[in-house]
C-alpha positions as CSV (number, residue, x, y, z in Angstrom):
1,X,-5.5,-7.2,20.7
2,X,-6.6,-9.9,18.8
3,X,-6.3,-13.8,19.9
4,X,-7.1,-16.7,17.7
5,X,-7.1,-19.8,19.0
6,X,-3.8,-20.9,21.1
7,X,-1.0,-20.3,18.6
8,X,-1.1,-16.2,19.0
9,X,0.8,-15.3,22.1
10,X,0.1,-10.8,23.4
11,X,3.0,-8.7,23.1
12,X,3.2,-5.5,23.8
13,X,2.7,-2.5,20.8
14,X,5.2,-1.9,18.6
15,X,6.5,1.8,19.5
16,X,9.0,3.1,16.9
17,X,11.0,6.5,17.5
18,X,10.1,9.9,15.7
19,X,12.8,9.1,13.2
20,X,11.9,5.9,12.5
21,X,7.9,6.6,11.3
22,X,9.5,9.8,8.9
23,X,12.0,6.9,7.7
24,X,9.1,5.0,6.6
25,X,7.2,7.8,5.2
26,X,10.3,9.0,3.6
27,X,10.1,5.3,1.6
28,X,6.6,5.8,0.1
29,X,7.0,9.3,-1.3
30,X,5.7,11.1,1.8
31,X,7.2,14.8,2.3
32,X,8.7,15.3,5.4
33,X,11.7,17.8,6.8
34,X,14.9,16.2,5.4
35,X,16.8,14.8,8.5
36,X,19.6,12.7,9.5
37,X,20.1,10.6,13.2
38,X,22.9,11.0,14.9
39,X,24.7,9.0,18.4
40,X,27.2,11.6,19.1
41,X,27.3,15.4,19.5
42,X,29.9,15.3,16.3
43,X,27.6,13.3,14.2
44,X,25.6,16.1,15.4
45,X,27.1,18.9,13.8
46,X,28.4,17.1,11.1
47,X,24.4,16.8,10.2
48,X,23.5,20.0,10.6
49,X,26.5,21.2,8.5
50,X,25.4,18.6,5.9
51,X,21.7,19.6,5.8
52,X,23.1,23.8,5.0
53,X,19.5,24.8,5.6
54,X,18.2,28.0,7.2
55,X,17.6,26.7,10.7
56,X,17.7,23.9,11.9
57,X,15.5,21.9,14.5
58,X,17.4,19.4,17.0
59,X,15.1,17.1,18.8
60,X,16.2,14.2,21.3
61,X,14.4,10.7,20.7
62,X,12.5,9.0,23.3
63,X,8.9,7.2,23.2
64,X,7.5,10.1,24.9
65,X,5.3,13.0,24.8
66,X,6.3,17.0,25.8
67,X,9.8,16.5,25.0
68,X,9.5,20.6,24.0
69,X,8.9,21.1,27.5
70,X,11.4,18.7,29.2
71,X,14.4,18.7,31.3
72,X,17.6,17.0,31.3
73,X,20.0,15.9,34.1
74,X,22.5,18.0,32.2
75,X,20.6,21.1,33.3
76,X,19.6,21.9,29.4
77,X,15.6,22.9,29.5
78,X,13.8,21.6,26.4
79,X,14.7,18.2,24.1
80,X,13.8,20.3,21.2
81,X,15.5,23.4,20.3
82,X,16.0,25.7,17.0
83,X,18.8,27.1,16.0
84,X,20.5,29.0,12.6
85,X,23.9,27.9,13.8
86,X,25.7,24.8,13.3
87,X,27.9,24.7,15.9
88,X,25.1,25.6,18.2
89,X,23.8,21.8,17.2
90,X,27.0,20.0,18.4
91,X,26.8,22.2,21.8
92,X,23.1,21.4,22.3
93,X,24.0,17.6,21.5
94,X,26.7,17.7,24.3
95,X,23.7,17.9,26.4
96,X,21.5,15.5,25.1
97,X,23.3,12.8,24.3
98,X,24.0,10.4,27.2
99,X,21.7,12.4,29.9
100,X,18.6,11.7,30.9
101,X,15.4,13.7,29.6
102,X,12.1,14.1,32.2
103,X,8.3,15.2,30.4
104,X,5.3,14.4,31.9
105,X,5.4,11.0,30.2
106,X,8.8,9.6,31.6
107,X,9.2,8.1,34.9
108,X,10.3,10.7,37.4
109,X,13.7,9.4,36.7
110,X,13.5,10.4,32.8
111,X,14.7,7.9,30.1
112,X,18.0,8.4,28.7
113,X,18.7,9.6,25.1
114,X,21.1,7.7,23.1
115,X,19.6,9.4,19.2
116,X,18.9,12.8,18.4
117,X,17.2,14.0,14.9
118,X,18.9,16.7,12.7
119,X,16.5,18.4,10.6
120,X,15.5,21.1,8.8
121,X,13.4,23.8,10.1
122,X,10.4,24.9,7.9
123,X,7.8,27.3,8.6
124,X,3.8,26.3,9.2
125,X,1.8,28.9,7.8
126,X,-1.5,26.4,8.5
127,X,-1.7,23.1,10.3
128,X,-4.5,20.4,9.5
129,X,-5.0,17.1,10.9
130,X,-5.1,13.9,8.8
131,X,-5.5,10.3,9.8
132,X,-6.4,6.5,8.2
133,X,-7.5,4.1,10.7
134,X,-9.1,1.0,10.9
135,X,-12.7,1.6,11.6
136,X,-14.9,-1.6,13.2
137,X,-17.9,0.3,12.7
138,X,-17.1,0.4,8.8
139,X,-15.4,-2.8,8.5
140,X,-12.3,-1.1,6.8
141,X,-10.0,1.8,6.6
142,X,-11.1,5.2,7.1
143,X,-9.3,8.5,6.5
144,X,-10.5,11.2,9.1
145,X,-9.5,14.9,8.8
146,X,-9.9,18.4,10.1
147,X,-8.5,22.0,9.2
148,X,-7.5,22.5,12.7
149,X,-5.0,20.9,13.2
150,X,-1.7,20.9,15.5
151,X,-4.0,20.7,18.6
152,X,-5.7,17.7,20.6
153,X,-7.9,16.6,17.7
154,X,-10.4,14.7,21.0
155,X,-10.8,18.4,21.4
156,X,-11.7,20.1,17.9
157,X,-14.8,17.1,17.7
158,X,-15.6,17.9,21.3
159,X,-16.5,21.8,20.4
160,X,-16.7,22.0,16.7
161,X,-17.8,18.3,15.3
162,X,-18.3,20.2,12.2
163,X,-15.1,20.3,11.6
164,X,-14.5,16.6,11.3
165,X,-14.4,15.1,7.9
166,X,-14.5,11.4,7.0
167,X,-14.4,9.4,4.0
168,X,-14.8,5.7,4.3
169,X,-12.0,3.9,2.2
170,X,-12.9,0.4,0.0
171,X,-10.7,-2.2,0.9
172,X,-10.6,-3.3,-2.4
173,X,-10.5,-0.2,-4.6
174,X,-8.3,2.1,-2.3
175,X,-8.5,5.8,-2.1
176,X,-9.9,7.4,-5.1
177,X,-8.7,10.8,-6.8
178,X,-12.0,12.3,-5.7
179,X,-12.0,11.1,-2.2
180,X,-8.6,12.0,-2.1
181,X,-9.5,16.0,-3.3
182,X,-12.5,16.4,-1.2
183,X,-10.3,15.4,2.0
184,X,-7.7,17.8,0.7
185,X,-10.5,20.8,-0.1
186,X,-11.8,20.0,2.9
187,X,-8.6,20.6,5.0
188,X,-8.6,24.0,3.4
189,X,-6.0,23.1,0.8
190,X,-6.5,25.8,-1.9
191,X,-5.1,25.6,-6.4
192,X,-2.4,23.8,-6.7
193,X,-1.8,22.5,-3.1
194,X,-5.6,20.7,-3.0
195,X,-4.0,18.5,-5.9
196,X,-0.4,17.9,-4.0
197,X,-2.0,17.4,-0.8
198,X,-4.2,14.8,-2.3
199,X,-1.3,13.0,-3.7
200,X,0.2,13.1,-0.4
201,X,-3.5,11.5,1.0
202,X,-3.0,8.7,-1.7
203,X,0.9,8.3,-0.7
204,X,0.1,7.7,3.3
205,X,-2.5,5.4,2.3
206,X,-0.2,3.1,0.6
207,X,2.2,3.1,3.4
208,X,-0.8,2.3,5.8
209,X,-1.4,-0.8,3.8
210,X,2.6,-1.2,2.9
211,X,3.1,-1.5,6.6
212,X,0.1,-3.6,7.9
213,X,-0.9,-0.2,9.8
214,X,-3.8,0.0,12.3
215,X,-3.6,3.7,12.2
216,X,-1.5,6.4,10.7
217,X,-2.1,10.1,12.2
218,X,-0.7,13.1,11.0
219,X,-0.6,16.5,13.5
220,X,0.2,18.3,11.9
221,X,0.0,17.9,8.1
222,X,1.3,21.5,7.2
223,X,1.6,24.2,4.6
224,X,4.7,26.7,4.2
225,X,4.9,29.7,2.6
226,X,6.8,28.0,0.3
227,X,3.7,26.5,-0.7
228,X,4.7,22.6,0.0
229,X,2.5,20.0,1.7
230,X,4.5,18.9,4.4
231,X,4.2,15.9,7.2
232,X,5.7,17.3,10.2
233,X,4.7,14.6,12.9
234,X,3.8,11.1,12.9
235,X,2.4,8.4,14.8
236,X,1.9,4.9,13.6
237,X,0.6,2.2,15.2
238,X,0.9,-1.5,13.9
239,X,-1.5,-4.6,13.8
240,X,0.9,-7.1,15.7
241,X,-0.3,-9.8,14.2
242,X,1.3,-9.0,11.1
243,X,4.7,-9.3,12.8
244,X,5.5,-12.3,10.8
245,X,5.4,-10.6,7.5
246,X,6.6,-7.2,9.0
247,X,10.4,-8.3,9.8
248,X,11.8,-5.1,8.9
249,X,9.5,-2.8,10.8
250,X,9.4,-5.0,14.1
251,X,13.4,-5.2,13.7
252,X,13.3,-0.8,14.7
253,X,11.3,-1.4,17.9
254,X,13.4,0.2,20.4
255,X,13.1,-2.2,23.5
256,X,15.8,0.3,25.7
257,X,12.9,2.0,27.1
258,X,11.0,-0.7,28.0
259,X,10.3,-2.0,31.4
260,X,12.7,-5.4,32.1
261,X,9.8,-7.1,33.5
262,X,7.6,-6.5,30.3
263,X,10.3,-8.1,28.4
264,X,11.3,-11.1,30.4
265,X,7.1,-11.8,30.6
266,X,7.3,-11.5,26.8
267,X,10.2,-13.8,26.5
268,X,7.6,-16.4,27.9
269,X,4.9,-15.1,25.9
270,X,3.5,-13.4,28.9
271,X,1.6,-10.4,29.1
272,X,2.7,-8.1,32.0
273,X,1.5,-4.8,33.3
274,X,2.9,-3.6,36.7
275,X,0.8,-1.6,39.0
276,X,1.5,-0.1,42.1
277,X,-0.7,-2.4,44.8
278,X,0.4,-5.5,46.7
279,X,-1.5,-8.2,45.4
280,X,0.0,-10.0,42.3
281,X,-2.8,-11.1,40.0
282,X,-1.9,-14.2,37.7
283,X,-4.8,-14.7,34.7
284,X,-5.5,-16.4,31.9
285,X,-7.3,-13.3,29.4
286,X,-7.6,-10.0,29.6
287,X,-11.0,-9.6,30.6
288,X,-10.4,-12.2,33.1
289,X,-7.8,-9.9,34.5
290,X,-9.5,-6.5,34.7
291,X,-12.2,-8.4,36.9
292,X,-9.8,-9.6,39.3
293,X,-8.4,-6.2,39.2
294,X,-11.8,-5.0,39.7
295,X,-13.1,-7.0,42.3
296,X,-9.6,-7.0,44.2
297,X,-10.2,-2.9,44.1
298,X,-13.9,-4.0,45.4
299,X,-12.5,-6.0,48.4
300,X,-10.1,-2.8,49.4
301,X,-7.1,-4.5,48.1
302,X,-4.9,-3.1,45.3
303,X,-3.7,-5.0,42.7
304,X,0.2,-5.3,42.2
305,X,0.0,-6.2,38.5
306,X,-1.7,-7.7,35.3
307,X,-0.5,-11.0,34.2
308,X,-2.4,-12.8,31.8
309,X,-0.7,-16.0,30.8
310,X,-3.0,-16.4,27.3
311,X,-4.4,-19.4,25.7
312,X,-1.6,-22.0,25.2
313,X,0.2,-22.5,28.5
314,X,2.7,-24.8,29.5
315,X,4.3,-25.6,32.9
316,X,7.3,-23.9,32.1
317,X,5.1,-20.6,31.3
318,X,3.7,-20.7,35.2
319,X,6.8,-21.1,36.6
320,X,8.4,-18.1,35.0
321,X,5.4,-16.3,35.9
322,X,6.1,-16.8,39.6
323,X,9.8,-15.8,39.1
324,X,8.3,-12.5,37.7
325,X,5.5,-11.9,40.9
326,X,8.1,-12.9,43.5
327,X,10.8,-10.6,42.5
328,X,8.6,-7.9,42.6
329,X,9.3,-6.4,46.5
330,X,6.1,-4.7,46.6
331,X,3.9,-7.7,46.0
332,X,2.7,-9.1,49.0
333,X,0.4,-12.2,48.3
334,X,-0.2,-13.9,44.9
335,X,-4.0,-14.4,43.9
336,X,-4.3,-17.2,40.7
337,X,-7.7,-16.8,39.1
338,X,-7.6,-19.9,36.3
339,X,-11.0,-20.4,34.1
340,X,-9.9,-23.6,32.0
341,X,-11.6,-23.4,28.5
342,X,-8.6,-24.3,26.1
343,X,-6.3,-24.1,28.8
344,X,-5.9,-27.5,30.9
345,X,-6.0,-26.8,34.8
346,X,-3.5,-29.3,35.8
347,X,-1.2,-28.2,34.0
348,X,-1.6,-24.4,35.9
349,X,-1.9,-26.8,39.1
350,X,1.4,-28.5,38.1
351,X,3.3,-25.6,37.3
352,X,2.3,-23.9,41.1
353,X,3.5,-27.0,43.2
354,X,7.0,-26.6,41.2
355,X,7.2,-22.8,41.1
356,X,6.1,-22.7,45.1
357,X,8.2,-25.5,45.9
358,X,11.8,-24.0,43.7
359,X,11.5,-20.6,44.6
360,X,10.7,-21.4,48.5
361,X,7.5,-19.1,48.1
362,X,7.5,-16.5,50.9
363,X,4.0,-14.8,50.0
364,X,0.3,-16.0,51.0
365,X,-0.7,-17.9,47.8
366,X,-4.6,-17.7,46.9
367,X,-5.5,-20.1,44.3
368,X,-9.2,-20.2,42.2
369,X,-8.9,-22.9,39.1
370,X,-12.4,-23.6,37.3
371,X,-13.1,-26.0,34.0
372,X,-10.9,-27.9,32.4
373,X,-9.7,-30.7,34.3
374,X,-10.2,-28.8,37.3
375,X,-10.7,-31.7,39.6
376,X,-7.2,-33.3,38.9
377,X,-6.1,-29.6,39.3
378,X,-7.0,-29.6,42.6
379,X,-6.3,-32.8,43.8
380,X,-2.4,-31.8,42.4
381,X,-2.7,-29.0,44.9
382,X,-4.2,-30.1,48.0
383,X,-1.9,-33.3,47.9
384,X,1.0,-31.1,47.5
385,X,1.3,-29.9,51.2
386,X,2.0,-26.6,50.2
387,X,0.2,-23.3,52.0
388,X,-2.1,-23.2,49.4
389,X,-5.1,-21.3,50.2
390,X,-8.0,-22.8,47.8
391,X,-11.2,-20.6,46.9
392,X,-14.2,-21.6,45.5
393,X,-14.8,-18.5,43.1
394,X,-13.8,-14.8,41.9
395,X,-15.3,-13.2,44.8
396,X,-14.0,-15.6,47.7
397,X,-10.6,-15.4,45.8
398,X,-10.3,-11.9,46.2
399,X,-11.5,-11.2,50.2
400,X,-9.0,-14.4,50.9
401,X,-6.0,-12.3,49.3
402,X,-7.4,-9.1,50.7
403,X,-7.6,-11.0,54.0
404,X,-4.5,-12.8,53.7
405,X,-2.3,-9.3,53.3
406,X,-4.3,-8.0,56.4
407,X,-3.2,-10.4,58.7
C-alpha cells in the first residue's frame, strides 16, 4: 500500500460482491451471464421468471471463497445451486436469504446473506485464464494468460510454466490488435472466436484503466457450444489511492462483512488487524509493525493485533487507538513501539497520558518512543505518574511486555 508523505491515511482493500465486478464489466462491453440481484426470495423468482432461460444458476453473495461447497444455518448445503425451474429459485432463496452461510473462508459463525444473484446458466465447453495486472518489474500493465484455466492458476505455472503467456502492455499506446490476437490464439481461441475473444481482451483492458484497477483476473474466461466468449468469474482489485476520483466504485464496498474494529480504526484513519495473542502492538508503519510482531513471537509472546497509526498523527488518533486495544478482552498488556521521523513524539507521548489517564488503563503499558522530539516525549511520560514501563529499544520493549503478561 502506498504512502506519500503524511496526507495519505491506509484503509483497508476495496472488496466488491460477485455482482458488483460483472456490473462493471457489464458497463464496458464485457460478456457475462445476464443476471439480476435480488433481497427477497420473491424478487427471487420474479428474476428467474424474467431471465426465461434454460437453467438457471442461483448463487448467495458474500466476500468469500467455496460458497459451492457451503452450509447454511437453514440446513440448505451449497450457496450455489442450478436449477431449470423457476419456482425452485424462490424456494432455494427462502433459504438463503437472511441465514447465515459457513465455507472455509467465513468465520466459524458464517456471514449472513442479505443478496443473491439470478443468472443464467451457460455451458463451458473450455475454460482459459486471463488477467491484466500491474507489473513492478515492467513498470506497467501486463496481461497474463493460460489455456488452462478454471483451476488455481499458482498451480498450472508451478507444473507447466509453458503454459503461461504474457504480453507486456504500453502505458501509453494500450493493447494492440496483435497483442490482443496472439493472447487470444494463445488461449486456444480458434476462427472466429480468436477475433471475439480479442475484442473481449481490448474491452477488459479498458475497464482496468476505466476503474483505476491494480488487477483484473478472469477464471474462467469461457467458451460455449454456442460459440460465445464469455466471462464467467471475476475478481478486481483497486489502487486505493484513486478513491478520490473513484466515487462511484468505492460507494459499492459492502462494509456489512467487515470486522467493527477495522472500521472504527478506519474512522480514525487507523490501520487495524486483530490477531489472536495477548499483547496489543501500537505502531507507526507497517514494517515497523511486522518487527514488533516478530520479535514479540521471538520473546514467546503473541501478538494481539496490528495497529499502525501512519504518518500524520494527532492526539486525538492515540487516544482512539487505546479505546480500540482496551476493548479488546483478550489483550493483556499494550506495547507502543514509536520511531519519530515525520511523526512528532510528544505528541504520541501526549496522547498516552490522556488515553491512560480517561480510560483508567487496567493493562501493563510498555512504552519505546525514538526520534523526533523524543526527549520532551519522555519527560511528558515519566512526569505523568502513570505505570508506564519505559524501554530503551525494540528488543527491551518486547521481553518487558512478554515479562509483564508473565507476572
Amino acid at each position: 500500500m502506498v504512502r506519500t508523505g503524511t496526507w495519505l491515511s491506509p484503509r483497508r482493500w476495496l472488496n466488491l460482491q460477485e455482482y458488483q465486478s460483472k456490473k462493471l464489466m457489464q458497463e464496458s462491453g464485457v460478456a457475462v451471464q445476464r443476471f439480476y440481484v435480488a433481497d427477497t426470495p420473491s424478487e427471487a423468482l420474479e428474476a428467474a421468471k424474467r431471465l426465461n432461460a434454460k437453467e438457471i444458476v442461483l448463487k448467495a453473495q458474500i466476500l468469500a471463497g467455496g460458497r459451492g461447497k457451503g452450509v447454511f444455518d437453514s440446513g440448505l448445503k451449497g450457496g450455489v445451486h442450478l436449477t431449470k425451474d423457476p419456482a425452485v429459485v424462490g424456494e432455494l432463496a427462502n433459504k438463503m436469504l437472511g441465514f447465515n452461510l459457513t465455507t472455509k473462508q467465513t468465520p466459524k459463525d458464517g456471514v449472513k446473506v442479505k443478496t443473491v444473484m439470478v443468472a443464467e446458466a451457460l455451458d463451458i465447453s473450455r475454460e482459459t485464464y486471463f488477467a491484466i495486472l500491474m507489473d513492478r518489474s515492467c513498470n506497467g500493465p501486463v496481461m497474463v494468460g493460460s489455456p488452462q484455466g478454471g483451476m488455481d492458476i499458482e498451480e498450472v505455472a508451478a507444473n507447466t510454466p509453458e503454459l503461461i503467456f504474457k504480453e507486456v502492455i504500453d502505458i501509453f499506446e494500450g493493447v494492440q490488435d496483435d497483442q490482443a490476437l496472439r493472447m487470444a490464439a494463445n488461449l486456444g481461441f480458434k476462427g472466429p472466436l480468436q477475433r471475439q475473444a480479442a475484442d473481449q481482451i481490448k474491452r477488459l483492458y479498458d475497464l482496468f484503466l476505466k476503474v483505476d484497477a491494480t488487477q483484473v483476473e478472469v477464471n474462467p474466461l469461457g467458451e460455449t457450444p454456442e460459440g460465445q466468449v464469455v466471462c464467467f468469474d471475476a475478481k478486481i482489485n483497486f489502487d486505493d489511492n484513486a478513491e478520490f476520483r473513484q466515487k462511484s466504485v468505492f460507494a459499492m464496498d459492502d462494509m456489512t462483512e467487515s470486522d467493527p474494529t477495522e472500521m472504527e480504526a478506519a474512522k480514525w484513519d487507523l490501520k487495524y488487524i486483530g490477531l489472536d495473542g495477548n499483547i496489543a502492538c501500537f505502531v507507526n508503519g507497517a514494517g515497523l509493525a511486522m518487527a514488533t510482531c516478530d520479535i514479540i513471537d521471538l520473546h514467546g509472546g503473541k501478538p494481539a493485533n496490528f495497529l499502525d497509526l501512519g504518518g500524520g498523527v494527532k492526539e486525538r488518533q492515540v487516544y482512539e487507538a487505546f479505546k480500540l486495544l482496551t476493548a479488546d478482552p483478550k489483550v493483556e498488556a499494550i506495547l507502543v513501539n514509536i520511531f519519530g521521523g515525520i511523526v512528532n513524539c510528544a505528541i504520541i507521548a501526549n496522547g498516552i497520558t490522556k488515553a491512560c489517564r480517561e480510560l483508567e488503563l487496567k493493562v501493563p503499558l510498555v512504552v519505546r518512543l525514538e526520534g523526533t522530539n523524543v526527549h520532551e516525549a519522555k519527560r511528558i511520560l515519566t512526569e505523568s505518574g502513570l505505570p508506564i514501563t519505559a524501554a530503551d529499544n525494540l528488543d527491551d520493549a518486547a521481553k518487558k511486555a512478554v515479562a509483564a503478561i508473565k507476572k
